[in-house]
N, C-alpha and C positions, 0 to 999 in steps of 0.2 A: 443765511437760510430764510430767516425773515422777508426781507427783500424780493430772494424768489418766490414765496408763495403771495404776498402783495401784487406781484407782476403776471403769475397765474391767475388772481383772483380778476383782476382788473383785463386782463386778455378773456378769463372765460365768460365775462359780464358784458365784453363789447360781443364777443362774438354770437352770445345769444340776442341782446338786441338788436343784433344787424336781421339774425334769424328770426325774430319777432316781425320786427319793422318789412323784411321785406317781405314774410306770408301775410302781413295785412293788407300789405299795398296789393298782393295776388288776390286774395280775398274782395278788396276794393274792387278791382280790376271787373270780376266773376260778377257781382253783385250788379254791379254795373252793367255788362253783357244781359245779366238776367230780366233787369229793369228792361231794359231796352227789346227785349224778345218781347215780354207782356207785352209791353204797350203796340208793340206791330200785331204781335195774337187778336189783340182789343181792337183794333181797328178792322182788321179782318171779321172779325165777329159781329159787329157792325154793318161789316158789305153784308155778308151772309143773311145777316136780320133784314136789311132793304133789300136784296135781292127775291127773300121768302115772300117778302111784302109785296110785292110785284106782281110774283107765281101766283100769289093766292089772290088777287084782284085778278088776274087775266083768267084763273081758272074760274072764278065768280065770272067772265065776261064771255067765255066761250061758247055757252050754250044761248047767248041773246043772240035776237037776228040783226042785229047792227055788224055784231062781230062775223057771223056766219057770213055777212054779203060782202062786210070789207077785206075779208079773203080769198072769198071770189073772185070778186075784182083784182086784188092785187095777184095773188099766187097763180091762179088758175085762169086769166085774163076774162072772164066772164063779165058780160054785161045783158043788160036788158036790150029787147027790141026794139030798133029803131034808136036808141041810145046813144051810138057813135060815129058821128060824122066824118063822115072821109072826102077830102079836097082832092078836086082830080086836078094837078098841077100841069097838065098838058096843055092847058087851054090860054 
C-alpha cells in the first residue's frame, strides 16, 4: 500500500511540473509576443512624431511666397512672362 501511494506521490509531482514548466514556457512564449508588439508600436510612434514634424514645418511654410510660387510652378504649370522658352525644332 505504501508503495502505491509513493508511486502516486511521485506521478502527481511530475505531472504538475510538466504543468508548471509548460504554462511558463506559454507565458514566456506571450511575453515575448508582447515585447515584440511594443517595440514595433514604438517605432511607429516615432514615424508619427517625424511625420507631425514635417506637417507642422510645411504648414509654418505654406503661407510664404516661396512656397506659394513653387506650387504654381509645379501643380498649376504657371510661370512668369516671357519666362519659358520654347525651341521650335522644325528648323
Amino acid at each position: 500500500m505504501k508503495k502505491n501511494q509513493k508511486i502516486y506521490k511521485i506521478l502527481l509531482i511530475l505531472v504538475i511540473s510538466i504543468y508548471v514548466i509548460f504554462t511558463l514556457v506559454n507565458q514566456q512564449k506571450a511575453l515575448n509576443q508582447y515585447s515584440d508588439d511594443a517595440k514595433e508600436l514604438t517605432a511607429q510612434i516615432n514615424e508619427q512624431k517625424e511625420y507631425k514634424e514635417e506637417l507642422a514645418k510645411k504648414k509654418d511654410n505654406v503661407s510664404s511666397l516661396d512656397y506659394i510660387e513653387q506650387t504654381a510652378r509645379e501643380k498649376l504649370e504657371m510661370y512668369y512672362p516671357n519666362e519659358r522658352v520654347y525651341v521650335d525644332r522644325g528648323m
